[in-house]
N, C-alpha and C positions, 0 to 999 in steps of 0.2 A: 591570428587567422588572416588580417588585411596584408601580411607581409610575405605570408605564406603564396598566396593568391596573386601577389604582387610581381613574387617571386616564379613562379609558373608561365604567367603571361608572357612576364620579359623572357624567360626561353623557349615558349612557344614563339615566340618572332623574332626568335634569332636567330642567327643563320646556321648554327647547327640545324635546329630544326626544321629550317627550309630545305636542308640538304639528306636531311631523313624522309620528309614528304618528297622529294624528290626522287628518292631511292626506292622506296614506297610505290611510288607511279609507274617507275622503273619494270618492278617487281609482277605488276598488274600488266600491264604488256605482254611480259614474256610468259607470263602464265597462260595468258590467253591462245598466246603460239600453242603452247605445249596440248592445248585441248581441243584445237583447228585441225581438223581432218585432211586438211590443204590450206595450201599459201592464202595467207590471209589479206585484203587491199587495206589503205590506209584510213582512208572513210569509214570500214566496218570496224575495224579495232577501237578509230575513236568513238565508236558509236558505243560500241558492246563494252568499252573501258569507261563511258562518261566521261572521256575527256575533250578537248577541244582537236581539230586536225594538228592545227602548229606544235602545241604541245606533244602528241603521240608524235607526230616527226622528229621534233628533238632527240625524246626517248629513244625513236625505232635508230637514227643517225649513231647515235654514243651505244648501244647494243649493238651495232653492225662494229663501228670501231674495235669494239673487246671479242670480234666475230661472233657475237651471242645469237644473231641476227645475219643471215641473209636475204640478199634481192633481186628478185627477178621481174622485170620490165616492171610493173607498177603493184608485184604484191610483195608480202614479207614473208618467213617461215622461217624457225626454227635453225641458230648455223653453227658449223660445224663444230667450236670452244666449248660446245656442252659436252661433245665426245670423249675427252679427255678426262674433264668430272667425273662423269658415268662410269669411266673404266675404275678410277680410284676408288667411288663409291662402292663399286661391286666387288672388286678386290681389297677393300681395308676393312670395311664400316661391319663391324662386329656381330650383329642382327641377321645379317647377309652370308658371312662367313662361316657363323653358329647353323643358321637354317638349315643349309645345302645338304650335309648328311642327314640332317633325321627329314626332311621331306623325299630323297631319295629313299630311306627304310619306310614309311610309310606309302608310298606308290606302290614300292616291290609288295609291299603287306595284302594292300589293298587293289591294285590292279588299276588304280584311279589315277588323274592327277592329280597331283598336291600341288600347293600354292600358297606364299608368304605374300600378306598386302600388310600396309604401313598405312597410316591415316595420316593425311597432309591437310591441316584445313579440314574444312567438310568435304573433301575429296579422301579414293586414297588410289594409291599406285600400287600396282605391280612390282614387287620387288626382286622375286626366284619363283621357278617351276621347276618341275619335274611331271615328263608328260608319264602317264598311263597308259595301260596297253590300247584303247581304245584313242583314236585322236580326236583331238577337238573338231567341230566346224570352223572353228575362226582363230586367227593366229593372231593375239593378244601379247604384245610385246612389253618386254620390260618398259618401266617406266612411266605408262599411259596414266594420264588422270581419270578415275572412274568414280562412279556418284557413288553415294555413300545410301543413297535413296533405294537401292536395287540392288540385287545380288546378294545373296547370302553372306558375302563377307564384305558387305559394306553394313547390312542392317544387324550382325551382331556388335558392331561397332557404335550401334547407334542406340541399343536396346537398354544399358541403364541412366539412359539422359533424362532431364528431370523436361518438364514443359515450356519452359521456356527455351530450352537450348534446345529442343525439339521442331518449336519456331524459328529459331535461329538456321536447324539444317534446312528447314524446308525453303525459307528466304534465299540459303546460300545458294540450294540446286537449283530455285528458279532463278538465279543471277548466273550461273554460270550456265544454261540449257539445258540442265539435265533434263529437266521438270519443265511440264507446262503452267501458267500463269496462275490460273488459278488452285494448283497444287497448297495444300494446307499439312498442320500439323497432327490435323485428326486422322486426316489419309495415310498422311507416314509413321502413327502411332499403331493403326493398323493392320500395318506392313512387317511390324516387328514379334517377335517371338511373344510367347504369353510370359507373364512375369513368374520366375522362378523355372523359366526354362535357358540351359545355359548354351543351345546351341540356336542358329537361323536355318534354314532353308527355303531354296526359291527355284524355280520348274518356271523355262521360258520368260525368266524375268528380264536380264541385260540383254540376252543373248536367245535367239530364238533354238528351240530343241536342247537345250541346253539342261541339266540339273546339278545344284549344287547343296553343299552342306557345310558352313561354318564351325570354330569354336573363336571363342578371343583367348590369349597369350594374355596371361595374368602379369601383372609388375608390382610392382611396390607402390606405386602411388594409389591405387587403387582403379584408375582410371583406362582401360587398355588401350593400345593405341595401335595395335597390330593384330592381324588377323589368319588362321593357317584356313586353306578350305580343301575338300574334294570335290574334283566335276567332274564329270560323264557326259556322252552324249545321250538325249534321253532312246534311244534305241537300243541301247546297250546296258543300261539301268534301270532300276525305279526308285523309288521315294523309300520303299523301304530298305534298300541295295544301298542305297546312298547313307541312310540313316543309321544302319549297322556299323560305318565307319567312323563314329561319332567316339565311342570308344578310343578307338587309335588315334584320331584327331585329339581328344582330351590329354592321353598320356605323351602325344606329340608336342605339344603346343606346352606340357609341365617340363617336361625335358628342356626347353627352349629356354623357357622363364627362370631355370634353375641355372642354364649354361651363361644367361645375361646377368644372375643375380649380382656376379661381383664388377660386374664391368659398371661403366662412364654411362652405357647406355639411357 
């Protein structure tokens, strides 16, 4: 055990390891970009990072070098070297590629829009739509980090987490603003479907006038970590309009899980 212990310590201080904490910090920067609704100053980053200014400088300087990061007069925001990712990612990454048709047959089916979210973290992003005849209020782009606290397809992601990871989400969304401070995990247990119920729903949750309706994409680990939904604007639906496509959403979301079963995914 004393050798095991021993053994740990010395590579936790050793420069690999320094250069994993360092990638690490790295990492916590540009995420924070990605969830700043505008160019972010360098004092707020290290504020909302916990880290020191010097250090966020460093970081934001080596992120601008790999263009991950641009700068304008004294703020930072999100640059251009993500673009390139983002295309690969949409054109290769399997999840993405599988989607695209059966959430188009479920729009046409249903007249909604459909939508594939991926859980990132206790976030999850946007990964495909396809709009419904009715348009949204708000133009929701690929990519964006959304709380996992709100939204019908963030809370059926969130629906068979045991108590403690349930603290865990609520800590993460008040660390990243989703949430206000005093947000707890009785409130977010609240929030989530009744147990032995396999769909969420949520009316004016993220999104004002808004309705939606969840399933989670089953996998092999047991755990899911993607999510298919329909939304509406609520003048054009209701809760029971919405809740009828739960069906279609169910045998959408098997199809998926069956077209991922032989893949890497």
């Amino acid at each position: 055990m004393t050798s095991t212990h021993s053994a740990g310590s010395a590579e936790e201080g050793s420069p690999k390891a320094g250069n994993m904490r360092s990638l690490s910090r790295a990492m916590e920067v540009f995420a924070e970009l990605q969830r700043a609704e505008r160019p972010q100053r360098l004092s707020d980053l290290a504020r909302t990072c916990g880290m020191s200014l010097p250090t966020t400088l460093r970081i934001l300087r080596v992120l601008q070098d790999f263009g991950m990061v641009s700068q304008t007069d004294k703020s930072y925001r999100i640059g251009p070297a993500v673009l390139p990712a983002a295309r690969s990612y949409l054109e290769n990454d399997p999840l993405v590629v599988a989607a695209r048709p059966i959430l188009q047959q479920v729009a046409s089916q249903t007249g909604l829009t459909a939508s594939l979210y991926t859980r990132l973290g206790f976030e999850r992003i946007l990964v495909a739509r396809v709009d419904g005849e009715s348009p949204l209020r708000y133009d929701l782009p690929l990519g964006k980090r959304l709380p996992l606290t709100v939204g019908a397809a963030g809370k059926i992601l969130l629906a068979a987490l045991s108590e403690e990871e349930l603290q865990q989400a609520a800590a993460a969304a008040i660390a990243a603003g989703h949430e206000k401070s005093s947000f707890t995990a009785e409130e977010l247990r609240a929030r989530l479907p009744e147990p032995g119920t396999d769909y969420a729903y949520s009316a004016d949750e993220r999104a004002t006038g808004v309705l939606s309706v969840a399933v989670a994409v089953p996998n092999r680990a047991g755990r899911p970590s993607e999510s298919l939904a329909l939304t509406s604007p609520v003048e054009t639906a209701t809760e029971a309009g919405l809740k009828a496509g739960v069906p279609e959403l169910r045998r959408a979301a098997g199809r998926l899980s069956e077209i991922l079963e032989g893949s890497v995914y």
